[in-house]
N, C-alpha and C positions, 0 to 999 in steps of 0.2 A: 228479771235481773237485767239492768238495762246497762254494760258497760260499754265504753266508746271504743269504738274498733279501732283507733288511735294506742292504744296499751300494746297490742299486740306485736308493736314497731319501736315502742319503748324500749328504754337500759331497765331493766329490773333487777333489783338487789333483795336476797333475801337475807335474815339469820340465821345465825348455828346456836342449835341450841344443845346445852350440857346432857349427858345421857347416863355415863355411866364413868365409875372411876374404880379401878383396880388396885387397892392400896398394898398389896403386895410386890407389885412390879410399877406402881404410879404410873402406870396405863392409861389415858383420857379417852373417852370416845365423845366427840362433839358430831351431832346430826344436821346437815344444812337443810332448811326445811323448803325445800322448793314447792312439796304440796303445798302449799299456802299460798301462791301466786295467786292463782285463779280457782274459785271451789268446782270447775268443771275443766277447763284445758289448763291442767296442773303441771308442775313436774318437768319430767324434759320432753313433756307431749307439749308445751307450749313453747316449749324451743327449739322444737324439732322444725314447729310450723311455722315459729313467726317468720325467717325470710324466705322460707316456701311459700307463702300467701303475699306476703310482700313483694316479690316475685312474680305471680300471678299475677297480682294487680294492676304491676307497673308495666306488664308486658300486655293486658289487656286479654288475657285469658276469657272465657266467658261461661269454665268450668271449672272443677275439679275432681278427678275420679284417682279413687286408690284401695287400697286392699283390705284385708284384715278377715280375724275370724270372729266368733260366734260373741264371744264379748271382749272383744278387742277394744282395749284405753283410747290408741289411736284411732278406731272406726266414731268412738262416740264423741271425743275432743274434735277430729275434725268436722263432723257434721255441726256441731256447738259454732267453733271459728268460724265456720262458711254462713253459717247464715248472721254472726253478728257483725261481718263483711258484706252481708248480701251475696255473696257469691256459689250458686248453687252447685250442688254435688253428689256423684255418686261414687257409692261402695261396693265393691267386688267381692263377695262374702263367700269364703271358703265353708261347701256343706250345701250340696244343690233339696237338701231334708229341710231347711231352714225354711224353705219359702212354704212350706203348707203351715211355719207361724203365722203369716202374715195378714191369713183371714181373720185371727183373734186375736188380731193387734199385738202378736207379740209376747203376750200375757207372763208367757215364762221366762220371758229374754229381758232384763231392762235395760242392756245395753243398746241391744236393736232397737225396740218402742222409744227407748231416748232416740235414737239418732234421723228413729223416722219423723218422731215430732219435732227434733228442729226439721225438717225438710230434706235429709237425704233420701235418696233413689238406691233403690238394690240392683243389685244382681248376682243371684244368688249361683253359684257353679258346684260341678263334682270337683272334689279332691284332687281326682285324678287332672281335671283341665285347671286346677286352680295354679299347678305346678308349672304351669306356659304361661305366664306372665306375658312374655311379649307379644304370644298370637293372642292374648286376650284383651292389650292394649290396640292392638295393631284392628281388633275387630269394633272397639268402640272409639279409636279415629276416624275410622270408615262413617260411623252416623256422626260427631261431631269434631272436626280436623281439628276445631280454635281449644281442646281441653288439655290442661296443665297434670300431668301424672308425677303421683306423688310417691313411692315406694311402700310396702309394707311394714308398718313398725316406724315411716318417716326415714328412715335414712337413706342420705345423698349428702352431699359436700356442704349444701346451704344447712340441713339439721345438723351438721359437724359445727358449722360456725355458731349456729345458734347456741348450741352444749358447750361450745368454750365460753361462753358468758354468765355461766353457773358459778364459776372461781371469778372473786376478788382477790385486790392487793391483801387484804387483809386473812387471808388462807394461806398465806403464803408460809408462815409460822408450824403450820401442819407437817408431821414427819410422813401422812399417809392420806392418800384420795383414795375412796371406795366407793364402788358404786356397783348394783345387780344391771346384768345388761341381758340384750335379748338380740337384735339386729347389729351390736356395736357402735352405735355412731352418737351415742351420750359417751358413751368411754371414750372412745377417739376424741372428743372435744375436750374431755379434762386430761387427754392427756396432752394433747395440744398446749394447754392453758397451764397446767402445772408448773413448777419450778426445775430446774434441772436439781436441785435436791432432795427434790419428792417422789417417790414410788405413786404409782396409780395403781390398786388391783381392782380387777374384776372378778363379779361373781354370776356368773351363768346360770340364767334359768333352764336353757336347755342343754342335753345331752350332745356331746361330739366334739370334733376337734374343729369345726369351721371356721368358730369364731375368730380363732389365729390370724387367718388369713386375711378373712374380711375385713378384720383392725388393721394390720399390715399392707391394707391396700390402699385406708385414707388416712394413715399418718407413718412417717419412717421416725418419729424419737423412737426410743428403745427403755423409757424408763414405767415400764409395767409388765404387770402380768396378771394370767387370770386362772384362777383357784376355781377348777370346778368339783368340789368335793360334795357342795351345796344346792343341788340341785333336786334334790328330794323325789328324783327317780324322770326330770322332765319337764317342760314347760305343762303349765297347769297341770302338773300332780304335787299333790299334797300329801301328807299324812297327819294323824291324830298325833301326835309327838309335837308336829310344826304347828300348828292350830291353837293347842295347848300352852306352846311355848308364847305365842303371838299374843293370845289374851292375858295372860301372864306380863310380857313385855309391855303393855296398853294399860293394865290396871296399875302399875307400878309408876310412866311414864307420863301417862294419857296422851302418846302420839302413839296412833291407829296406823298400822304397817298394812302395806298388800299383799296377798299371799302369795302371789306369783312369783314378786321381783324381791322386795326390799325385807320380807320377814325372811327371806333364806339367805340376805345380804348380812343382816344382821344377829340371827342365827350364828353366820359361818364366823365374825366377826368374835363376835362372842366364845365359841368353842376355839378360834384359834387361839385369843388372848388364855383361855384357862390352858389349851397346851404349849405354850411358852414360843410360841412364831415368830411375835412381835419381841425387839428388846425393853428393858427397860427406860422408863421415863419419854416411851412414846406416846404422841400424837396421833390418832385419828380423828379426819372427817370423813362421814358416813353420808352419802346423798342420796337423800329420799326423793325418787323419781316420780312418787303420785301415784297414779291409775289406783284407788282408792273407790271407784266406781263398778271396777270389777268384783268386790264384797257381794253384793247383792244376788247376783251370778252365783256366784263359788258356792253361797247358804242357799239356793235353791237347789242346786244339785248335791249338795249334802243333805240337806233337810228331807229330802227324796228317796236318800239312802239310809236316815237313822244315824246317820254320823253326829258327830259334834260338829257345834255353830261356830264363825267366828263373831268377838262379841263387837 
């Protein structure tokens, strides 16, 4: 796939496409299909990076190293970005068990074997040191000063600017922005970008109250919130109930959700409208963030257990 590494610096506009209409309360739900940017740095993994790597380039970096775990969107998007930049890169992989993949290529993991064969570099760490970020930065400055550190999940200020160019003028018409978030900084940019007549919620993959904070620390509007109702017990936990619901929303739609993020977005989306949340003759857009690579993953460890596939 040979695309110009010139896109990445581009304005990219995507559509919304119709999803679902509630004729009892004329409810709309419109989906803005950002997975479809790019079929490998999708979502708002490609706009977390574009002027993170834009960045890099212009300041002459000569690396890039950043985080993530076992099938992490962002670990395998930015390995994908850096090499059709040319710009090499390594990953800090949370789970110091990961590296006795590496003799057989990976075989279980396709995120990692993705990310090795474009050319990223491991390093593989304990849980426990994966939590010190800074000494773990501060120890791979020490072998090379010139490398460009990118955050886990991408967010910092430049993935905020990148995620406010999700919304167009033409969403402006929407009574509601939704969107599954994980580090916050795809939320922070639509709310950024929103109208002051627009609510932005978010829906939390993971459990706890941090996320508050973290959104509150790279934007002061006030017009959001976030409904963690939906989180289906945690970042990558699933159930047979959501699985079920997901191939169901896919044979009906045929737009493929990820389990992690946007099938408990749209789940929650869904059970709020059937318990009356929303008013009438409301507006949503729903943004599908991507990581859509993560599938492969999720039906290996299901498939492992006897659970159900997603399809």
């Amino acid at each position: 796939m040979n695309i110009h590494k010139s896109l990445f610096f581009e304005d990219i506009k995507t559509e919304n496409e119709f999803v679902w209409k509630f004729p009892s309360s004329n409810i709309e739900v419109f989906m803005k299909r950002e997975d479809l940017i790019h079929p490998i740095v999708s979502g708002n993994k490609f706009r977390k990076l574009k002027y993170n790597l834009k960045f890099a380039l212009d300041n002459n970096y000569d690396s890039v190293v950043t985080f993530g775990g076992a099938f992490s969107n962002h670990i395998s998007a930015t390995a994908y970005a850096c090499q059709l930049i040319n710009l090499p890169c390594t990953g800090i992989i949370r789970g110091e068990e990961l590296e006795q993949l590496a003799s057989k290529n990976f075989i279980s993991n396709p995120t990692l074997q993705f990310a090795q064969q474009c050319g990223m570099q491991f390093k593989f760490v304990s849980r426990n040191a994966y939590r010190d970020k800074e000494k773990l930065q501060l120890e791979c400055l020490a072998k090379n000063p010139n490398s460009y550190f990118i955050p886990e999940g991408g967010t910092n200020k430049l993935a905020v600017k990148g995620c406010q160019e999700i919304l167009s003028a033409e969403d402006k018409h929407f009574d509601y922005i939704a969107s599954s978030c994980g580090t916050g900084g795809t939320l922070a940019g639509l709310i950024k970008a929103a109208g002051n007549h627009q609510h932005v919620i978010g829906f939390p993959a993971l459990k706890g109250s941090f996320l508050q904070q973290e959104i509150q620390q790279l934007t002061r509007k006030k017009n959001w919130s976030l409904n963690t109702n939906y989180h289906f017990g945690g970042y990558a936990k699933l159930s047979s109930e959501l699985i079920s619901w997901m191939n169901s929303f896919f044979r009906k739609t045929k737009i493929r959700l990820d389990p992690i993020y946007t099938a408990k977005m749209m789940y929650g989306i869904e059970d709020l409208i059937k318990n009356s949340f929303f008013r009438k003759n409301t507006r949503i857009l729903a943004v599908h963030t991507g990581g859509l690579q993560g599938i492969n993953g999720m039906n290996e460890i299901r498939k492992a257990k006897g659970l159900n596939l997603i399809d």
